[in-house]
C-alpha positions as CSV (number, residue, x, y, z in Angstrom):
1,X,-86.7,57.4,-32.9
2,X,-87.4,61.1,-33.2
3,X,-89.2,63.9,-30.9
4,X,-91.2,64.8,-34.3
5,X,-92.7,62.7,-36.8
6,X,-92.2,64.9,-39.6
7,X,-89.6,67.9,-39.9
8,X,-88.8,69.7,-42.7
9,X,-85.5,71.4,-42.7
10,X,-85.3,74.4,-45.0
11,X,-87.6,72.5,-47.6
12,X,-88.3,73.8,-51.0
13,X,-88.7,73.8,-54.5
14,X,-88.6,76.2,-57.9
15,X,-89.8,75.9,-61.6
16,X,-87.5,77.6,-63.4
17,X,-87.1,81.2,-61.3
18,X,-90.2,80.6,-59.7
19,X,-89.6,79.4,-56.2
20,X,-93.3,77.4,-55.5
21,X,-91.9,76.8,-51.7
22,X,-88.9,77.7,-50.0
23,X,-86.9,77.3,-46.8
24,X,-90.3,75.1,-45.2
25,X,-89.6,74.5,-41.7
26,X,-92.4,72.3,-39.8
27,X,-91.7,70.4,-36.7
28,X,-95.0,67.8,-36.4
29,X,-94.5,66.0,-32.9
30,X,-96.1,62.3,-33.1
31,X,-100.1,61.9,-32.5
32,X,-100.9,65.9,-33.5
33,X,-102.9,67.5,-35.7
34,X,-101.4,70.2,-37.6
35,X,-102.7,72.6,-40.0
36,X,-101.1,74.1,-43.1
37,X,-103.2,77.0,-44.3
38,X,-102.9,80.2,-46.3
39,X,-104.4,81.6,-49.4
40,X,-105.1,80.0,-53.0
41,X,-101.5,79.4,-54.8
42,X,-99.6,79.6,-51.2
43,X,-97.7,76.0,-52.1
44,X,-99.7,74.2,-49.7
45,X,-100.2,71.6,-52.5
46,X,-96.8,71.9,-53.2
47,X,-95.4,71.1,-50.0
48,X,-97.4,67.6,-49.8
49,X,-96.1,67.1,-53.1
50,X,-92.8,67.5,-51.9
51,X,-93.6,64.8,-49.1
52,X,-94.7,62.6,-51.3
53,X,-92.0,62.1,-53.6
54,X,-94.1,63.7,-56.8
55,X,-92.0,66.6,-56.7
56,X,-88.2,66.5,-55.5
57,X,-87.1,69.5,-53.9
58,X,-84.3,71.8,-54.9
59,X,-83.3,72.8,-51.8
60,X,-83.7,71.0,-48.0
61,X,-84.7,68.1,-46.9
62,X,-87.4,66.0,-44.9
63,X,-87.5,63.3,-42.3
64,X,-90.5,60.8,-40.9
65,X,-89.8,60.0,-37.8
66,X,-85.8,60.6,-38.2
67,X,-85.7,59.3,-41.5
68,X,-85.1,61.0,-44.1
69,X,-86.6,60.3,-47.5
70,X,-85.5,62.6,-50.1
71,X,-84.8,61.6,-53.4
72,X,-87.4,58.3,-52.7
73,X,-89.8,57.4,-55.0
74,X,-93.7,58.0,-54.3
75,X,-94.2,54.2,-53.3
76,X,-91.4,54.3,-51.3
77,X,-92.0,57.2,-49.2
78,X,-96.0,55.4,-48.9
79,X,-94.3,52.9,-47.7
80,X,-92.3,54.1,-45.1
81,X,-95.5,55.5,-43.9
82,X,-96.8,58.4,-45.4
83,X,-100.6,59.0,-47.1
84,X,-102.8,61.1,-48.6
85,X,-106.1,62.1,-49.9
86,X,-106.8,65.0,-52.5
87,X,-108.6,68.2,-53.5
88,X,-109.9,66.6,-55.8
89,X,-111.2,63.0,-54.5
90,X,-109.2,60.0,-56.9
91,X,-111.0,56.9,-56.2
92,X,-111.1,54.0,-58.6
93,X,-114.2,55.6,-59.0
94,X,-115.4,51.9,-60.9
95,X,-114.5,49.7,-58.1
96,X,-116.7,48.6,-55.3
97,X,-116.3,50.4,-51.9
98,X,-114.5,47.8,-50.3
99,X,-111.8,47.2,-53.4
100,X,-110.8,49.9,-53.4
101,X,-109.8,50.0,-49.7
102,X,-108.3,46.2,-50.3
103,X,-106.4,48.6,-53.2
104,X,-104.4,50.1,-50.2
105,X,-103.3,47.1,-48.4
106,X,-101.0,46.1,-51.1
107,X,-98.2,47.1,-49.6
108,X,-98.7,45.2,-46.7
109,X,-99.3,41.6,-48.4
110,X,-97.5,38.8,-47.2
111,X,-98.5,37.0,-50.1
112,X,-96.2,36.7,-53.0
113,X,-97.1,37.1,-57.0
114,X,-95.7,33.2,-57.4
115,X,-98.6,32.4,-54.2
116,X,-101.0,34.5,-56.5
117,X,-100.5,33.4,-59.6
118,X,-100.7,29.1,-58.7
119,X,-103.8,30.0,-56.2
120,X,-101.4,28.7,-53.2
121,X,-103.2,28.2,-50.4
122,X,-101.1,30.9,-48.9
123,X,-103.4,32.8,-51.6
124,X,-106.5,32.4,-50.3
125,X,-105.6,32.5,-46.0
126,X,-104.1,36.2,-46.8
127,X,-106.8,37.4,-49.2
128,X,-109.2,36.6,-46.5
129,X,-107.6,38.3,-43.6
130,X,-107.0,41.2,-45.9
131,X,-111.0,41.4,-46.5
132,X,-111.7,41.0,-42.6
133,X,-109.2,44.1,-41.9
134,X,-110.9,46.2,-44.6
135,X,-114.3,46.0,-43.4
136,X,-113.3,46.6,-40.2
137,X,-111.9,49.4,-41.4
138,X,-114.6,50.2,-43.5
139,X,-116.8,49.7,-40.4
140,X,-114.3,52.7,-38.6
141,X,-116.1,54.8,-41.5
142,X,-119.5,53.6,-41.4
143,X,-119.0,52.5,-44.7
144,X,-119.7,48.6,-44.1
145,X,-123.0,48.8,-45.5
146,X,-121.9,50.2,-48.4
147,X,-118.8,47.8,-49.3
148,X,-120.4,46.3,-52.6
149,X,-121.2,49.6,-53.9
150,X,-119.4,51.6,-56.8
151,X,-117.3,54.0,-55.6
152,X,-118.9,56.6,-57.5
153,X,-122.5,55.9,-56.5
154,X,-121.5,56.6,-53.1
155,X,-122.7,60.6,-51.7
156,X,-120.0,63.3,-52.1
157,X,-119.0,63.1,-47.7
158,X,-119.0,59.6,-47.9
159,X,-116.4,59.3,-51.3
160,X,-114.3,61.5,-48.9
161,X,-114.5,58.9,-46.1
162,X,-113.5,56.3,-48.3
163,X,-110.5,57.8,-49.4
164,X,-109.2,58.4,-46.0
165,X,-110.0,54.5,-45.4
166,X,-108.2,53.8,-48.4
167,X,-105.3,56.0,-47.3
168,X,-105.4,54.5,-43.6
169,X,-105.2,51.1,-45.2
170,X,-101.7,51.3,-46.7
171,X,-100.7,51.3,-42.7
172,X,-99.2,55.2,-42.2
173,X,-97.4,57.0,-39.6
174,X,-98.3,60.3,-41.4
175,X,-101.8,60.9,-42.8
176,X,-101.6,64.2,-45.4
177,X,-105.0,65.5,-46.0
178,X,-105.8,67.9,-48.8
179,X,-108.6,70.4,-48.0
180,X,-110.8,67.2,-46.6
181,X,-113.7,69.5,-45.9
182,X,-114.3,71.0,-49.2
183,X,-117.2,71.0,-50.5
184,X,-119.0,69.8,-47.5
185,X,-122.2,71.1,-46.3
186,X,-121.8,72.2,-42.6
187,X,-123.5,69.3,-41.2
188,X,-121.1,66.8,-43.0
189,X,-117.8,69.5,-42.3
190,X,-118.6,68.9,-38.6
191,X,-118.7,64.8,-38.9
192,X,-116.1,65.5,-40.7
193,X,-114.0,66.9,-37.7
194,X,-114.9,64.1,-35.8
195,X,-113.8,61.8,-37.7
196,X,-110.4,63.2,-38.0
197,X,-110.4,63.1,-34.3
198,X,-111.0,59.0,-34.3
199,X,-108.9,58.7,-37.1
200,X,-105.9,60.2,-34.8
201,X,-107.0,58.4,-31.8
202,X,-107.7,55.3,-32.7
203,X,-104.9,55.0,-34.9
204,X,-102.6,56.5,-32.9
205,X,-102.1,58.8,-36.2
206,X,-99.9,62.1,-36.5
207,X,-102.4,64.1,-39.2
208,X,-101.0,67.0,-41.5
209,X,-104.1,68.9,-43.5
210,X,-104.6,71.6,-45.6
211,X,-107.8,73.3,-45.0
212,X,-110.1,76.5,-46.4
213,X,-112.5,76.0,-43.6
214,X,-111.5,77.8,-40.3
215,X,-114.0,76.9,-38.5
216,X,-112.7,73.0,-39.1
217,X,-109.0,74.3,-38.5
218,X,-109.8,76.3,-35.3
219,X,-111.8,73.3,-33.7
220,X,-109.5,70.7,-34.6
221,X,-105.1,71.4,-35.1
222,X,-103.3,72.2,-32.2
223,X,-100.5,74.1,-34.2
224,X,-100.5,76.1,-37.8
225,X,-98.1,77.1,-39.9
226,X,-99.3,79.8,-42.8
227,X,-98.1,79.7,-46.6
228,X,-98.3,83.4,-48.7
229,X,-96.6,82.9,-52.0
230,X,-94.5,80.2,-51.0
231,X,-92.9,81.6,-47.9
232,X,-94.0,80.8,-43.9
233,X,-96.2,84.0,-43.2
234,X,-96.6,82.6,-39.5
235,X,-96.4,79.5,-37.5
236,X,-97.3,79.0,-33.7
237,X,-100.2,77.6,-31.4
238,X,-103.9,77.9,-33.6
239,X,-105.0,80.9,-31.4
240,X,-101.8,83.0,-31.5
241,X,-101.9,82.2,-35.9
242,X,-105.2,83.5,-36.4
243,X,-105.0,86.7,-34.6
244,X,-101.4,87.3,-36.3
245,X,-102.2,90.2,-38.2
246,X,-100.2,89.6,-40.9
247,X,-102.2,86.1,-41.7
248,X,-105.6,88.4,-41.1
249,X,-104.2,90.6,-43.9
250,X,-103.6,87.6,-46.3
251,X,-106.9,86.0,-45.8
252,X,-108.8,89.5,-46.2
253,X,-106.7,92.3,-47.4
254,X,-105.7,95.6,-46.2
């Protein structure tokens, strides 16, 4: 077992001779939540790519929880225990609420396709314990109510709940989010940070997000590291990175 559940050791990756990210460093420690910010086209993207198996790096490596995963495929690296959400929200956008959670626990099903298949008995005893855990789940997101609907009638905040429930349900170590609070409404950017808060307590969750909105970052991560064309620009406690000149200058210019 490791002191951090997620360190990156010189990480990085380049298209051609353009080097996206290079020589990442992060050290998460289990249960915290950790920013990654910088500007527009800073790799921040990149970098949960990079965890996620969609891109393989060129250069370094990166271990969950001591173990590391390189050259695994995206399924296997969810499986080992690392999710995520997106900028843009990808839900099965036709499914109802609560399939699309059920979606997620695949990889957890004790049930096998022969057991599916022959509607074994086996069959039916998992499918129901699978529903009971996603409406609990569901009920974590005060989405319960809503569990019949179609994914896309759902309001924008709550489409962005449900995709963390749907994350959550494929049982991580690691939650990666990807700019969560965008395009939020201030009202729903600070339920928002609460909910981030239950997800990592009552989860016991280590959460990694990339986020536009400072006021979400400076109420919620204990630690940032800062992306500028690739490169760390700064990393260190949330108070000491925001009055780092040098990130002040990225954000805003000379």
């Amino acid at each position: 077992m490791s002191e951090y559940m997620l360190e990156t050791r010189s990480l990085g990756i380049s298209f051609g001779g353009l080097k996206a990210a290079q020589d990442i460093n992060l050290k998460i420690k289990k249960n915290q939540l950790y920013g990654l910010i910088g500007p527009n086209g800073a790799g921040k993207t990149t970098v949960f790519n990079l965890l996620t198996g969609v891109y393989r790096p060129t250069t370094g490596t990166f271990l969950l929880d001591g173990e590391e995963l390189v050259g695994k495929t995206p399924a296997e690296i969810n499986k080992k225990g690392i999710a995520r959400t997106f900028q843009n929200i990808r839900l099965f956008s036709n499914m109802s609420v609560i399939d699309n959670v059920l979606v997620g626990m695949g990889n957890s099903s004790k049930c096998n396709i022969f057991q599916s298949i022959f509607r074994l008995p086996k069959h039916f005893s998992t499918e129901k314990q699978m529903r009971s855990a996603a409406r609990e789940l569901l009920r974590v997101f005060g989405l319960d109510e809503e569990r019949r609907t179609v994914a896309s009638n759902l309001p924008y905040g709550s489409q962005r709940r449900l995709e963390m429930a749907r994350a959550l349900a494929t049982n991580p170590k690691l939650l990666l989010l990807d700019e969560p609070a965008a395009g939020m409404n201030p009202q729903e950017t600070a339920e928002l940070t609460e909910t981030i808060r239950r997800i990592r307590d009552e989860f016991d969750m280590t959460v990694l997000l990339i986020e536009h909105d400072m006021s979400l970052v400076s109420g919620l991560c204990d630690e940032l590291t800062v992306l500028n064309f690739g490169t760390t620009l700064a990393h260190g406690t949330t108070e000491e990175v925001l009055r780092h000149p040098d990130v002040i200058k990225a954000y805003l210019g000379e």
